[in-house]
C-alpha positions in Angstrom: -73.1 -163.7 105.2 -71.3 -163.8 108.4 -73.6 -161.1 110.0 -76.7 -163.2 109.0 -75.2 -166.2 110.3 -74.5 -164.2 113.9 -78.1 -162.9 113.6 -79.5 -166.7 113.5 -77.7 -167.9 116.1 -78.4 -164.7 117.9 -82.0 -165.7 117.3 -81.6 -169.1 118.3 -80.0 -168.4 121.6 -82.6 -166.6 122.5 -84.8 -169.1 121.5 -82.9 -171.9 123.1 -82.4 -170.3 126.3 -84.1 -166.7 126.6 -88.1 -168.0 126.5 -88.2 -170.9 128.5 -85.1 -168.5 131.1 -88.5 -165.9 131.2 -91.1 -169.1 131.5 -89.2 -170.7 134.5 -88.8 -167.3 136.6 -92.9 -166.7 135.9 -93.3 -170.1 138.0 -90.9 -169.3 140.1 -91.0 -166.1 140.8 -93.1 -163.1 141.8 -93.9 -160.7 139.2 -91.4 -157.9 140.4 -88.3 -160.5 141.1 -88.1 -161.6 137.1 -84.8 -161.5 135.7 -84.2 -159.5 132.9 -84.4 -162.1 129.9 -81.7 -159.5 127.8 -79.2 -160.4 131.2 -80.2 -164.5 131.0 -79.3 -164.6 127.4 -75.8 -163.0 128.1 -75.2 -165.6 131.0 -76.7 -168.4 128.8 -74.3 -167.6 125.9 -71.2 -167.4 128.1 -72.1 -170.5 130.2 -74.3 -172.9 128.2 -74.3 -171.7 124.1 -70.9 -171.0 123.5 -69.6 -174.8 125.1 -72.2 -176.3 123.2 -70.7 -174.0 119.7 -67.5 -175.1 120.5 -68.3 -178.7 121.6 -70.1 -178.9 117.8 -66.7 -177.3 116.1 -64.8 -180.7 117.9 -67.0 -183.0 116.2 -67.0 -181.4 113.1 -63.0 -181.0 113.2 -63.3 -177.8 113.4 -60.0 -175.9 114.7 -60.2 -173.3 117.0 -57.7 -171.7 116.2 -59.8 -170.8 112.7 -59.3 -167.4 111.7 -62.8 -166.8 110.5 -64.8 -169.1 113.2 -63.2 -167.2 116.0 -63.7 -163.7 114.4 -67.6 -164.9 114.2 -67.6 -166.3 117.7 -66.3 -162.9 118.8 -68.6 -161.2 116.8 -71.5 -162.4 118.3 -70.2 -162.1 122.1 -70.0 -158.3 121.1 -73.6 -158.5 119.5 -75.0 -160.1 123.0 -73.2 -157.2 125.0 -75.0 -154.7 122.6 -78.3 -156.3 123.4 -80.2 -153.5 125.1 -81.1 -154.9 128.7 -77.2 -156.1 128.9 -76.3 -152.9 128.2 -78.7 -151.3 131.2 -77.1 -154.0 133.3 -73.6 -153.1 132.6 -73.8 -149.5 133.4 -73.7 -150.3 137.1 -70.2 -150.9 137.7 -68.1 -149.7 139.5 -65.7 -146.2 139.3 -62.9 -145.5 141.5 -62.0 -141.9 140.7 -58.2 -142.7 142.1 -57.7 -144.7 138.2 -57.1 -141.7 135.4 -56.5 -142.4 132.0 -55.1 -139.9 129.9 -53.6 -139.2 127.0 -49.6 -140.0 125.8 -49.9 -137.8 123.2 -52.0 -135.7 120.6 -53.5 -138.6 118.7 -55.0 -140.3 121.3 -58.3 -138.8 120.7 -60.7 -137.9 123.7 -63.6 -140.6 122.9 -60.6 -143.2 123.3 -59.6 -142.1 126.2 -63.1 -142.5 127.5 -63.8 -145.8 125.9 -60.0 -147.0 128.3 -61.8 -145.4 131.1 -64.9 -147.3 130.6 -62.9 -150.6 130.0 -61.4 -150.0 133.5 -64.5 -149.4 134.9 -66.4 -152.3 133.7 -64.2 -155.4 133.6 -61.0 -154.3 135.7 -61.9 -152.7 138.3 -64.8 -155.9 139.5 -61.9 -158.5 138.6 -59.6 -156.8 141.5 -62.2 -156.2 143.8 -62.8 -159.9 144.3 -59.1 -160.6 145.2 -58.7 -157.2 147.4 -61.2 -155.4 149.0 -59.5 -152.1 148.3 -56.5 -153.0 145.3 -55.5 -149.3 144.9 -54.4 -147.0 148.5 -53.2 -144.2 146.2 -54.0 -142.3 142.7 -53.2 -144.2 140.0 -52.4 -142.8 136.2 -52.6 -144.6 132.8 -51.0 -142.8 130.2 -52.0 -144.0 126.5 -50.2 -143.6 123.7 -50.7 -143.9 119.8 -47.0 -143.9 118.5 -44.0 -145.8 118.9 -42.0 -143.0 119.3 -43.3 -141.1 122.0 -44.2 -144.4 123.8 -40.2 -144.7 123.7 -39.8 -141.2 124.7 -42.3 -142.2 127.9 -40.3 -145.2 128.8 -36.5 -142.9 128.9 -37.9 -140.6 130.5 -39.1 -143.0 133.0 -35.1 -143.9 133.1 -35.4 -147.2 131.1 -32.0 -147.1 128.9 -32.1 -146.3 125.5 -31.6 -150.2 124.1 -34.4 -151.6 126.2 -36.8 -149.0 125.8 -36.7 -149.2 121.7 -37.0 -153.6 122.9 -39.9 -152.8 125.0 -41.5 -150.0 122.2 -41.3 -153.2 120.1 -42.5 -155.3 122.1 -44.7 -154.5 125.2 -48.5 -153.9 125.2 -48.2 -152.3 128.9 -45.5 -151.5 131.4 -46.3 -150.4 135.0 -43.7 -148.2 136.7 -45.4 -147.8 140.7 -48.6 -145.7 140.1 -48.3 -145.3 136.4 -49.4 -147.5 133.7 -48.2 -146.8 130.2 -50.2 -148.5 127.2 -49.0 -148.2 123.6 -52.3 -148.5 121.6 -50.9 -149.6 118.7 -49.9 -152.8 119.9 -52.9 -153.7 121.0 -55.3 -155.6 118.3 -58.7 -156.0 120.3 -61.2 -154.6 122.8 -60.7 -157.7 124.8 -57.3 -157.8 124.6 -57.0 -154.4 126.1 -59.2 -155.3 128.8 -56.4 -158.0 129.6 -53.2 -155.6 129.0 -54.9 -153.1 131.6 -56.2 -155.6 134.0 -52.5 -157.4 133.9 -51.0 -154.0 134.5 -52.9 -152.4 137.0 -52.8 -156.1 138.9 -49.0 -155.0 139.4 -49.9 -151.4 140.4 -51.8 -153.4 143.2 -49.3 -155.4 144.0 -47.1 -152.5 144.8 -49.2 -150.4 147.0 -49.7 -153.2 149.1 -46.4 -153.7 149.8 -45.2 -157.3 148.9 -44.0 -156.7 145.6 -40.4 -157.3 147.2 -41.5 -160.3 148.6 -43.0 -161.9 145.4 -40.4 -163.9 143.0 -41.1 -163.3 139.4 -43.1 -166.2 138.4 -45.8 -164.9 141.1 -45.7 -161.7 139.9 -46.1 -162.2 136.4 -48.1 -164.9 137.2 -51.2 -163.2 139.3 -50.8 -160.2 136.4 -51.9 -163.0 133.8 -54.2 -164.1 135.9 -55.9 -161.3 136.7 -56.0 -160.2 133.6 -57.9 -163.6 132.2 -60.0 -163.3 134.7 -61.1 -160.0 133.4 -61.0 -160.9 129.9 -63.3 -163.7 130.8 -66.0 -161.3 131.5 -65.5 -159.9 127.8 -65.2 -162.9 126.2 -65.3 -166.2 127.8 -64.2 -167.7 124.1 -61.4 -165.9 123.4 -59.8 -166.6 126.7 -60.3 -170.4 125.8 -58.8 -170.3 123.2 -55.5 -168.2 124.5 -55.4 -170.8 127.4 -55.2 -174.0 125.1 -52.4 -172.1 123.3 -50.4 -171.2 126.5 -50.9 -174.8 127.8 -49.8 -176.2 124.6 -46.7 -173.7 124.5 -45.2 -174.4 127.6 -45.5 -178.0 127.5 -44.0 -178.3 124.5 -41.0 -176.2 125.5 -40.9 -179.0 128.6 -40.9 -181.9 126.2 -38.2 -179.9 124.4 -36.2 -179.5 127.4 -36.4 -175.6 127.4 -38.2 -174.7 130.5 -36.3 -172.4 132.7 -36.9 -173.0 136.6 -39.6 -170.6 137.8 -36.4 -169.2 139.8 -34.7 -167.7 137.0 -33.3 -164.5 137.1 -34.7 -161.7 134.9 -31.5 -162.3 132.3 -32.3 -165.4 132.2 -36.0 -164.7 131.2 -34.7 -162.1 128.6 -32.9 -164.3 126.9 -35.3 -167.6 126.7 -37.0 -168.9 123.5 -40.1 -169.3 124.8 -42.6 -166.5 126.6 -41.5 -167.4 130.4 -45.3 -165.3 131.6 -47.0 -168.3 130.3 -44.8 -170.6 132.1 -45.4 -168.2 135.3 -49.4 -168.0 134.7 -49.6 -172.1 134.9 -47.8 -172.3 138.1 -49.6 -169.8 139.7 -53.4 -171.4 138.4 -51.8 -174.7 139.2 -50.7 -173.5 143.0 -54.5 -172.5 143.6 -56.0 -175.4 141.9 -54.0 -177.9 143.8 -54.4 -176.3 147.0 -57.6 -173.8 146.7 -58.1 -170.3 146.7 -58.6 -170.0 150.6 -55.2 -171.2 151.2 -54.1 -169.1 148.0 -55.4 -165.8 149.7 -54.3 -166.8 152.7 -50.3 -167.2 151.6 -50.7 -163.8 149.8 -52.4 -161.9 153.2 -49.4 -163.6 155.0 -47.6 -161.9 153.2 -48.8 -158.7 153.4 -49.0 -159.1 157.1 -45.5 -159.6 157.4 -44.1 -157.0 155.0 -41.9 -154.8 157.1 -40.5 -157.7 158.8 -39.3 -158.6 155.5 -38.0 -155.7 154.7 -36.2 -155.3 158.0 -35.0 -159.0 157.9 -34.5 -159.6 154.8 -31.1 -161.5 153.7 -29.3 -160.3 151.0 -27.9 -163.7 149.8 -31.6 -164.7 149.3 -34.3 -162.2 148.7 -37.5 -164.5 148.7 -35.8 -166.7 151.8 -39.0 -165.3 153.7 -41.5 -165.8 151.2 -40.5 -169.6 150.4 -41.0 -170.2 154.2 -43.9 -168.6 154.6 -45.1 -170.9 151.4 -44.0 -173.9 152.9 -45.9 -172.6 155.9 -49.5 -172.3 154.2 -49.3 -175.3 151.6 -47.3 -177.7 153.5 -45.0 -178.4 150.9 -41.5 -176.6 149.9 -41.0 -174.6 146.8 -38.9 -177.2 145.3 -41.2 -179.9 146.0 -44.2 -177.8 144.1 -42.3 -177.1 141.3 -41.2 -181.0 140.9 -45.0 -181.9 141.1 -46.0 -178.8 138.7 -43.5 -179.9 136.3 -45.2 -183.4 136.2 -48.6 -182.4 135.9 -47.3 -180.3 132.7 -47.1 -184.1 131.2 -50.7 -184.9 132.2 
C-alpha cells in the first residue's frame, strides 16, 4: 500500500511540475538548452511538492513527527533520487582523492565502503566547498567500523581512556581525532543520517587544517559541525532535516523555559554533565549569529580568523584562551559576545 501510494504521488509530481517544467523551457528555450525534466522534478519535489505535502499534513493535523508519514516522505525522496536523469546528473560530483575511507574491521564489507566513499563524494564534499575553497590541505582517513568493540579498541588506541571510550562506543556516531575520522556503523540508522555524521565530522577535520580550531570556543565548533552537516543532509533530504530542526528548536527552548541552558561558555565538564544535548544549543547560536548578521560578515569573522592564527598562538593569554577571538567578534559584528548571547537567549522565546 505504501509503495502504491509513493508511486501516485510520484506520478503526480511529475504531473504537477515535470510537463508544464518541459512546456515552459520549449518557449523559452532553444532546443539544445532544455533542462532535463528527471533534474526539474527532483528540484520541484525538494522546493515546491514536499512544502505543499507538509503544508496539507498541518491542516489535516497531521504530526510530523508520525512514524509512518515520515518513513513515506523519505521513501519517496529516495524514489526521486533513483529517477534515471537524477541519477545521470548526480554522477558529476566532485572527488578529492586526499578523503579515504576504509575499513575498521573485517565486517565492513567492500561495497559499504564504497557506498561511504560515494556519500562523501556526493553531498559532503559540495557542502564544504561552498564555505572553503579548498576545506582539506592534507590526506584525510575515515575509518568505519561495524562493532562496538573494535570501535572501542580504535578510540584507546587513539589514547582516549578506558571509561570515556566505552561512553563514547555507546554513544557517538563519529569522532574526529586531526586527519582521521572514525564512524561506528552501527549507530547510525539512515543514509541520510550518515551523510550528516560525515559531513559534521569532516567539518572539524577542516577546521583543524586551517588552523583556528584553537581559536574557536566550543559552541562554534560544534556549532559549524551541525551546521555543515544539515546543510549536507539537506541535499539528501530536505524533509528529514525539517523535521530534526523543529525538534532541536523545540528542545532547547524548552530547556530555556526550564531554566537549564548552560552559557554557550561552558567548559567541556560542564557540557558532559548537562541534561540536555548542549550541540543543539551550539547549532542555534551559530545559525542565529549568521541570520542576524549575514553570511558575508559570518565568513568574514571566520577568514579573520584564520588570518590572524599565529598571532594567536604567539599571543595568546593563558587566563583566557578565546580573549582574541571574542575581540575579533566584537570587531566584525559590532556587538560583544555577551551582548549576542543576551539577544540570542531572547529570540529563543520568540
Amino acid at each position: 500500500m505504501k509503495r502504491l501510494l509513493t508511486f501516485f504521488l510520484l506520478l503526480g509530481l511529475i504531473a504537477y511540475i515535470g510537463f508544464p517544467a518541459i512546456e515552459r523551457n520549449s518557449l523559452n528555450h532553444p532546443v539544445s538548452e532544455k533542462k532535463n525534466p528527471f533534474v526539474g522534478i527532483q528540484q520541484a519535489w525538494n522546493n515546491q511538492f514536499l512544502p505543499g505535502i507538509q503544508q496539507l499534513a498541518s491542516q489535516l493535523q497531521i504530526p510530523l513527527q508520525n512514524l509512518q508519514f515520515s518513513q513515506l516522505m523519505q521513501q519517496i525522496s529516495q524514489d526521486v533520487q533513483m529517477l534515471p536523469g537524477v541519477q545521470n546528473a548526480n554522477q558529476n560530483v566532485p572527488v578529492d582523492q586526499r578523503l579515504q575511507v576504509k575499513a575498521g574491521d573485517s565486517n565492513v564489507s567492500v561495497r559499504t565502503v564504497a557506498d561511504v566513499q560515494k556519500e562523501i563524494n556526493q553531498y559532503s564534499i559540495p557542502t564544504l566547498e561552498k564555505s572553503v575553497t579548498n576545506p582539506f590541505q592534507t590526506n584525510v582517513e575515515i575509518v568505519l567500523f561495524s562493532q562496538p568493540a573494535t570501535y572501542r579498541h580504535a578510540l584507546i588506541s587513539a589514547g582516549v581512556d578506558v571509561k570515556n571510550a566505552h561512553l563514547m562506543m555507546q554513544e557517538t556516531g563519529g569522532v574526529a581525532f586531526g586527519n582521521t575520522v572514525f564512524i561506528p556503523l552501527y549507530q547510525t540508522n539512515s543514509q541520510v543520517e550518515m551523510v550528516n555524521i560525515l559531513t559534521h565530522e569532516l567539518t572539524h577535520v577542516s577546521i583543524q587544517q586551517l588552523g583556528i580550531a584553537n581559536q574557536l570556543p566550543i559552541w562554534l565548533n560544534e556549532g559549524l559541525a551541525w551546521q555543515e552537516g544539515f546543510n549536507a543532509e539537506q541535499l539528501a533530504d530536505p524533509f528529514e532535516v525539517r523535521m530534526q530542526q523543529k525538534e532541536i528548536a523545540q528542545s532547547i527552548r524548552t530547556a530555556y523555559q526550564e531554566n537549564r541552558l548552560l552559557p554557550l561558555s561552558a567548559d567541556e565538564q560542564d557540557i558532559l554533565h548537562a541534561n540536555y544535548n548542549v550541540e543543539y544549543q551550539d547549532y542555534l547560536a551559530v545559525t542565529y549569529l549568521e541570520q542576524r548578521f549575514g553570511s558575508a560578515k559570518f565568513d568574514q569573522f571566520l577568514n579573520r580568523l584564520h588570518q590572524s592564527k599565529w598571532e594567536a598562538l604567539l599571543h595568546s593569554d593563558p587566563t583566557n584562551s578565546y580573549k582574541q577571538t571574542y575581540q575579533t567578534f566584537e570587531s566584525v559584528f559590532g556587538v560583544s559576545f555577551q551582548m549576542f548571547e543576551k539577544d540570542f537567549l531572547q529570540n529563543l522565546t520568540k
